[in-house]
Backbone as a ProteinNet text record, in pm:
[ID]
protein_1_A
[PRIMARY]
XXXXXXXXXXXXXXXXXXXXXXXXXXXXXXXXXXXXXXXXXXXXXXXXXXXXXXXXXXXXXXXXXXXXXXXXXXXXXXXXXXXXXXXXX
[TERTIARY]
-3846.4	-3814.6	-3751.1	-3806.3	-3751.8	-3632.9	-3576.8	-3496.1	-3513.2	-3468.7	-3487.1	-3371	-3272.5	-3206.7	-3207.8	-3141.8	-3123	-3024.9	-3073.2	-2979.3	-2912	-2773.6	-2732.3	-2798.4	-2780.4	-2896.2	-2821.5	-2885.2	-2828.2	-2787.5	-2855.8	-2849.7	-2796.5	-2709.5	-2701.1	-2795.1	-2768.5	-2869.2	-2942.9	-3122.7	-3219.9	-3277.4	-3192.1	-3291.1	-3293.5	-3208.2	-3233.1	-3375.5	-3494.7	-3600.9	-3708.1	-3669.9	-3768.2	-3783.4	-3935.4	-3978.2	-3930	-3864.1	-3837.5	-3945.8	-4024.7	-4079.6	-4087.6	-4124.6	-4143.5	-4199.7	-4304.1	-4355.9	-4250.9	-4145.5	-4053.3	-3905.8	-3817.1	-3645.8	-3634.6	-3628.3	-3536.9	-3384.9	-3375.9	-3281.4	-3166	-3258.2	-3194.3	-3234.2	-3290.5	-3365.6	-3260.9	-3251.5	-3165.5	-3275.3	-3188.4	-3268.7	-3253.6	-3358.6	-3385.6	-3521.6	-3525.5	-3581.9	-3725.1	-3800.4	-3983.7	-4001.9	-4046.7	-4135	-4262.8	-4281.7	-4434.4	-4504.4	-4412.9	-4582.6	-4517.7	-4497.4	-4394.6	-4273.5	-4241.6	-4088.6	-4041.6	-4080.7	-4020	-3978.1	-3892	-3892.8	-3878.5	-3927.1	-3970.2	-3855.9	-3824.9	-3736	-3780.5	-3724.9	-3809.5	-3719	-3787.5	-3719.3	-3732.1	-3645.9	-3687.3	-3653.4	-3705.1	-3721.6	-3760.4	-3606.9	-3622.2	-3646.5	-3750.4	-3763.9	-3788.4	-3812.3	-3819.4	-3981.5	-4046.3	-4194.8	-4155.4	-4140	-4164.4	-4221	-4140.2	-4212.1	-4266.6	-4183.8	-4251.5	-4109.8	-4105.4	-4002.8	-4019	-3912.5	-3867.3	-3847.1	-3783.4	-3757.3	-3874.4	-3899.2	-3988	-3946.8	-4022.3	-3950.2	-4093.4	-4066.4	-4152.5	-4073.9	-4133.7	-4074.9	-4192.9	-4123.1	-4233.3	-4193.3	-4264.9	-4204.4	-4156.4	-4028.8	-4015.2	-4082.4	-4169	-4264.6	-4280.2	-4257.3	-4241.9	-4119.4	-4164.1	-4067.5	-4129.2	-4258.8	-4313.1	-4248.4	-4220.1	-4126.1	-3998.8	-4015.4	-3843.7	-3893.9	-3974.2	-4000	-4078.2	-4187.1	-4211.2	-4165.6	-4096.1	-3998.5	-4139.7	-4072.4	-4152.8	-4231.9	-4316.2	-4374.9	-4419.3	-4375.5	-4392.2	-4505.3	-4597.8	-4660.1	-4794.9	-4804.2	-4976.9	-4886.9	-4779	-4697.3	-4676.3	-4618.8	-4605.5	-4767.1	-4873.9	-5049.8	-5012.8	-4998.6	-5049.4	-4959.1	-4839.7	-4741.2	-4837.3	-4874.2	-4931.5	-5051	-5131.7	-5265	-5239.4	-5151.7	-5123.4	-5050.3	-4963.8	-5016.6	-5104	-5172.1	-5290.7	-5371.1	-5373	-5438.3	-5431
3843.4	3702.3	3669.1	3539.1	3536.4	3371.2	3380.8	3318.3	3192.8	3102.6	2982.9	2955.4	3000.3	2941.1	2839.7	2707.6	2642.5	2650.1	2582.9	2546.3	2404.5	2462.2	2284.1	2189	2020.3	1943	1930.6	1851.8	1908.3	1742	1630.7	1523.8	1437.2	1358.9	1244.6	1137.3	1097.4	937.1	948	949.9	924.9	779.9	670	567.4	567.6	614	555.7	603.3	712.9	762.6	670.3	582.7	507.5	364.4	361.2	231.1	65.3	37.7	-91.5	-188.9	-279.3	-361.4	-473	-632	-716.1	-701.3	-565.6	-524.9	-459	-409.5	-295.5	-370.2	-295.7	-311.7	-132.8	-64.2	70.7	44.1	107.4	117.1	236.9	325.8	471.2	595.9	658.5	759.2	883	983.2	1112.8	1263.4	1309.7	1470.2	1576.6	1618.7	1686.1	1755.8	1836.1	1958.3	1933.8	2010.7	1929.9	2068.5	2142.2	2189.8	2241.1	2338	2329.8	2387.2	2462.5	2510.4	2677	2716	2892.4	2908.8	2954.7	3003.6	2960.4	2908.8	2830.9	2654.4	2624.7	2496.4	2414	2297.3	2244.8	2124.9	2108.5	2046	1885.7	1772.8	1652.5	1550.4	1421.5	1305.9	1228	1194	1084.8	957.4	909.6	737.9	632.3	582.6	446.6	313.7	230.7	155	11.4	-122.1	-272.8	-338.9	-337	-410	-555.1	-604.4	-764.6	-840.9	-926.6	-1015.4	-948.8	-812.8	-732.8	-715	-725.1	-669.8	-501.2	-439.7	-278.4	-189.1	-83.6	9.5	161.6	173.5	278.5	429.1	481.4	591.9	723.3	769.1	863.5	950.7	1091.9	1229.1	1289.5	1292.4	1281.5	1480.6	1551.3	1619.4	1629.1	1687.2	1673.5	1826.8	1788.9	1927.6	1878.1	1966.9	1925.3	1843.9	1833	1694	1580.5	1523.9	1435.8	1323	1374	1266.8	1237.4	1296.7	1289.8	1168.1	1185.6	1099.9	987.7	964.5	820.6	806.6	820.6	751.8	783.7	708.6	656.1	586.1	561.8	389	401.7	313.6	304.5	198.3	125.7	-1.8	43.6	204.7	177.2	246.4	258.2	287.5	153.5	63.1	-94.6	-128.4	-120.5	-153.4	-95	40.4	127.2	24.4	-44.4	-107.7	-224.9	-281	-437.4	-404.6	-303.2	-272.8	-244	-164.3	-193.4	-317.1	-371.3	-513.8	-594.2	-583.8	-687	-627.8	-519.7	-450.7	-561.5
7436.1	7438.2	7572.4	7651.7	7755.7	7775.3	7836.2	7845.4	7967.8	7958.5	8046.9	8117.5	8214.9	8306.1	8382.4	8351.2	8404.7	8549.8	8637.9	8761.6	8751.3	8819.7	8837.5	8894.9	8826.7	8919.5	9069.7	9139.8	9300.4	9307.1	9265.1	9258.8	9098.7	9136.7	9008.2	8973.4	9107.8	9089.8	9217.5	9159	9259	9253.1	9263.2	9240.8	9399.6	9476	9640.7	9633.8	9614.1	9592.6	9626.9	9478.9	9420.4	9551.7	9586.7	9662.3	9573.3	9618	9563.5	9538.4	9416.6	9464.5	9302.8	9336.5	9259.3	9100.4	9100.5	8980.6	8870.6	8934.5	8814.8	8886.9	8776.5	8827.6	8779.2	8865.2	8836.3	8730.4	8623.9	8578.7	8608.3	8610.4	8653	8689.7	8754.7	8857.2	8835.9	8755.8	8768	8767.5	8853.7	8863.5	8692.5	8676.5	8552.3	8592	8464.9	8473.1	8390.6	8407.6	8325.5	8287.5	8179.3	8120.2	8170.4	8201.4	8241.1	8143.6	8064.5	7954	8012.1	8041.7	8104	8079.3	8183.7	8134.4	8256.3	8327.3	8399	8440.6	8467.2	8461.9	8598	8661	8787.9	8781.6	8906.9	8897.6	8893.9	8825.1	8843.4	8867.5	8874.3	8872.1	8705.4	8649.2	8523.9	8523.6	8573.8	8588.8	8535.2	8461.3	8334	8391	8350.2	8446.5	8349.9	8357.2	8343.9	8410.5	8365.7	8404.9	8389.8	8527.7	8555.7	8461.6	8385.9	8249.6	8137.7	8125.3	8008.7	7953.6	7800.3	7761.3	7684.8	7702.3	7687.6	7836.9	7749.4	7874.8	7891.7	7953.2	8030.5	8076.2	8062.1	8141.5	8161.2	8299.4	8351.9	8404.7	8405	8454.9	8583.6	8696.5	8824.5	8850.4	8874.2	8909	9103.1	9133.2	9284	9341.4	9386.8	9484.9	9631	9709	9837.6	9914.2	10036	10076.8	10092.9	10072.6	10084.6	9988.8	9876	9766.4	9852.3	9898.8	9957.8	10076.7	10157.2	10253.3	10247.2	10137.1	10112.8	9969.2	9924.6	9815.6	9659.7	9526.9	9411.5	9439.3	9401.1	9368.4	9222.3	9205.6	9025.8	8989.9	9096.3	9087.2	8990.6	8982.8	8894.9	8779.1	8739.5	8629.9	8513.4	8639.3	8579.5	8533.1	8628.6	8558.4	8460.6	8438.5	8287.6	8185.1	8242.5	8119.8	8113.6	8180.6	8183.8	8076.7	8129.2	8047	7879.8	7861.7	7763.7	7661.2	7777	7671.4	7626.6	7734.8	7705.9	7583.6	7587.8	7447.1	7310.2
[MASK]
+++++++++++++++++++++++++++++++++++++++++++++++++++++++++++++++++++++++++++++++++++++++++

């Protein structure tokens, strides 16, 4: 049986991350840990978020790989489509 060690998160709040824009309001962006299906776990972002003229709260788990997240930020804009699309349902 193997065991899962967690590390401390390195970060509290990643909303600085997240690209700002008219489609979403970030509620709260914190570092956490994702599952992959092993015994190991990847470190991620989980990001609760507000769709412009939609009511409820949201939330996605990005995982952070690389530094490229680090250097052009979130964008959550085809996150907000997937919310829109499903209303219209």
């Amino acid at each position: 049986m193997s065991s899962v060690i967690q590390e401390p998160l390195l970060y509290d709040d990643l909303s600085y991350l997240v690209l700002p824009s008219g489609d979403y309001t970030v509620l709260s962006a914190t570092q956490s840990s994702m599952d992959t299906g092993g015994t190991e776990l990847v470190d991620s972002a989980e990001i609760s978020f507000m769709v412009t003229g939609r009511t409820g709260v949201f939330t996605v788990e990005i995982p952070l790989v690389g530094f490229r997240i680090f250097e052009d930020g979130i964008d959550l804009t085809s996150e907000a489509a997937i919310v829109n699309a499903l209303y219209s349902l």
